[in-house]
C-alpha positions as CSV (number, residue, x, y, z in Angstrom):
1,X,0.0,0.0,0.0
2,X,2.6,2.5,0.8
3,X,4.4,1.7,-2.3
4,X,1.4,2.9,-4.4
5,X,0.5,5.7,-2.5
6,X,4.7,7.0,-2.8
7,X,3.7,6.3,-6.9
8,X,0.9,8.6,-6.4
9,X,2.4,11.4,-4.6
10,X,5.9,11.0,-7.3
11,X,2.8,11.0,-10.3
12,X,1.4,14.4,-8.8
13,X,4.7,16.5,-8.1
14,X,6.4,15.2,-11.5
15,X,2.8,15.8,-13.4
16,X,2.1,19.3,-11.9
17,X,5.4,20.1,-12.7
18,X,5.6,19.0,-16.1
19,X,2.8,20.7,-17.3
20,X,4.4,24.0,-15.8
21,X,7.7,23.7,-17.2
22,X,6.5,22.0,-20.6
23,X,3.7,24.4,-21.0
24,X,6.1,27.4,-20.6
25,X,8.5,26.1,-22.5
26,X,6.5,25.3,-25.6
27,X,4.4,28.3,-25.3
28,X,7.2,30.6,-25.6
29,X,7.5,29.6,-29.1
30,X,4.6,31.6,-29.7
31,X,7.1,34.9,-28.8
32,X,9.6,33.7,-31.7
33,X,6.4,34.6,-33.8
34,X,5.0,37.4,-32.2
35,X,8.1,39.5,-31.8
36,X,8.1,39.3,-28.1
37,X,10.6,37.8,-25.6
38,X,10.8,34.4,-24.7
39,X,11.5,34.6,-21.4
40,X,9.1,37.2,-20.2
41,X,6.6,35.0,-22.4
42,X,7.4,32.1,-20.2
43,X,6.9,33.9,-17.0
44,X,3.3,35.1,-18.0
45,X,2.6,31.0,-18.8
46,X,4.1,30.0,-16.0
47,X,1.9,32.4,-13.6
48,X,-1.6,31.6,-15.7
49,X,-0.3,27.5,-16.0
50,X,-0.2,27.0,-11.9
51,X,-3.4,26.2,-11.0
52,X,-3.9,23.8,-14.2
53,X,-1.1,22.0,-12.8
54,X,-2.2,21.3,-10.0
55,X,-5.8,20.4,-11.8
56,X,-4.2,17.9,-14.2
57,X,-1.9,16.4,-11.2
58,X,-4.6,15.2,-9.4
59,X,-6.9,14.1,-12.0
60,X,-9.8,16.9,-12.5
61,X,-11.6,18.4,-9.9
62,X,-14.6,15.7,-9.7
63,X,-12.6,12.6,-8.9
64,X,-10.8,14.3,-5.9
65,X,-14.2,16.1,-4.5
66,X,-15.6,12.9,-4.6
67,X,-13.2,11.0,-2.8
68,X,-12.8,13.6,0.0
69,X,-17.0,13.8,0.2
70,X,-17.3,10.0,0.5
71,X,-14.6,9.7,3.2
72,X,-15.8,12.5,5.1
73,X,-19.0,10.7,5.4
74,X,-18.2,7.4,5.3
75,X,-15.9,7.5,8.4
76,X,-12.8,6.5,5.7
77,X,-10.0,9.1,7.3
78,X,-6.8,7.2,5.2
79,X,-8.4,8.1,2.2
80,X,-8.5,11.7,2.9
81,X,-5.1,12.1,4.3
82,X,-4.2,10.3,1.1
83,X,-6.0,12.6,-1.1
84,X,-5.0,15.7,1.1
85,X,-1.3,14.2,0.4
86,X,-1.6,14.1,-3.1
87,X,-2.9,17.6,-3.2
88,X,0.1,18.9,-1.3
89,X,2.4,17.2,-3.8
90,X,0.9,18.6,-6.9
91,X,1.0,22.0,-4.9
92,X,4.9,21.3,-4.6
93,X,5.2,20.0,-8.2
94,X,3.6,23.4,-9.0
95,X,5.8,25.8,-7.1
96,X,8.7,24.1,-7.9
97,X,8.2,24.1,-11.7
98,X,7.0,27.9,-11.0
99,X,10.2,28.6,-9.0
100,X,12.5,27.1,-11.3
101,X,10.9,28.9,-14.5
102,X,11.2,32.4,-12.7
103,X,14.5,31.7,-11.4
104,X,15.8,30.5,-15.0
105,X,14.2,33.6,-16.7
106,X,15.4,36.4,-14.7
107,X,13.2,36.5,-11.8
108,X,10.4,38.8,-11.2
């Protein structure tokens, strides 16, 4: 058990962070077309890509609420720490992808 919820915590920082870095990365090249700079291009992305992130690292919104409402009210209190987990790793995925994005570009 704790072998797969380690695999699900890994899945959500390395997801959430990903989809930060990636999606900064890639959507920069739209500044190559646009005139603008890359890097300042990649810190607006960065800033609007966060909370996606964390969205996509945990699996959509519906999933997750519906885990933490049955275990509420079903008495099941490992599930929720689990979930709660899971959530704090994609929050950590986020901020680091976020941190290292700003620090690489110049800061703010």
């Amino acid at each position: 058990m704790f072998l797969r919820v380690s695999r699900e915590i890994l899945l959500a920082f390395f997801s959430a962070f990903g989809v930060l870095v990636g999606g900064a990365v890639i959507g920069s090249f739209a500044a190559f077309f646009t005139n603008a700079s890359p890097f300042n291009m990649m810190r607006e992305l960065v800033k609007v890509y966060r909370i996606w992130a964390i969205v996509v690292a945990i699996g959509g919104t519906f999933p997750t609420i519906r885990v933490i409402e049955s275990s509420l009210f079903d008495g099941q209190l490992l599930a929720l720490v689990r979930q709660l987990v899971i959530i704090v790793s994609a929050l950590c995925g986020a901020y680091t992808g976020y941190w290292l994005i700003i620090t690489l570009t110049g800061g703010e």
